[in-house]
C-alpha positions in Angstrom: 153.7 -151.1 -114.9 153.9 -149.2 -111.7 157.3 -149.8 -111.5 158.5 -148.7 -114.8 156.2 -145.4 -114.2 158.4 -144.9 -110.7 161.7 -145.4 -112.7 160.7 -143.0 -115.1 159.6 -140.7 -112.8 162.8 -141.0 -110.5 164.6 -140.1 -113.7 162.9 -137.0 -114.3 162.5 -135.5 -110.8 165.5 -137.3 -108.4 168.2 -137.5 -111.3 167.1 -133.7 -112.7 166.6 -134.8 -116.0 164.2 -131.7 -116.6 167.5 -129.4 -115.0 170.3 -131.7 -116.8 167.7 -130.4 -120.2 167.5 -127.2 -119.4 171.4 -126.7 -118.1 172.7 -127.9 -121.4 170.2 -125.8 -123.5 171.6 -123.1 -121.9 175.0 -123.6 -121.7 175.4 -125.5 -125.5 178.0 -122.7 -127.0 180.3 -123.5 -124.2 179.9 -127.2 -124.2 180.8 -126.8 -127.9 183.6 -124.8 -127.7 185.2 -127.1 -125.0 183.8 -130.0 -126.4 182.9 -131.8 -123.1 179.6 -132.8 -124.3 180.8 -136.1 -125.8 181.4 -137.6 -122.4 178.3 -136.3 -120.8 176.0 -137.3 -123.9 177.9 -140.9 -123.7 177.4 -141.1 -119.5 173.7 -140.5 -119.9 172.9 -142.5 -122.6 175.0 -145.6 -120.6 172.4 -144.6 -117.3 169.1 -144.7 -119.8 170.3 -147.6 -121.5 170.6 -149.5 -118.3 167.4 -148.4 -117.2 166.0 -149.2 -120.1 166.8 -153.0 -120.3 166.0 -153.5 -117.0 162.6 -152.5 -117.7 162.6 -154.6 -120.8 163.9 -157.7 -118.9 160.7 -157.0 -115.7 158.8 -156.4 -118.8 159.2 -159.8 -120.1 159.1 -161.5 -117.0 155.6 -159.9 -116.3 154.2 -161.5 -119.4 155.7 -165.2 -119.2 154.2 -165.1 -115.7 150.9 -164.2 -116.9 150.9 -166.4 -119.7 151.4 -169.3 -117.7 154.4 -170.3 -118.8 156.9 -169.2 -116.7 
């Protein structure tokens, strides 16, 4: 659990994922106009969706160890 709270956490402060928020609230007209938030949406979702089944997969390995059967 700590571990998943750290990668979360590296996320938010180390990555910027409070700054990358706030830059594209800001700048949203001009990533519309020049349409060059497609790639960056699609690159971010590819880095949380790594992240995120990593977690899953220590997730599951946590359990089967603690139920015994791993």
């Amino acid at each position: 659990m700590l571990i998943l709270l750290e990668d979360y956490l590296y996320i938010f402060c180390v990555i910027g994922l409070g700054d990358f928020f706030l830059e594209n609230l800001q700048g949203l007209t001009t990533l519309k106009i020049y349409q060059a938030d497609q790639q960056k949406a699609e690159d971010g979702a590819c880095r949380m969706e790594h992240i995120v089944s990593d977690d899953s997969i220590m997730c599951l390995n946590s359990f089967l160890r603690n139920d015994g059967r791993y």
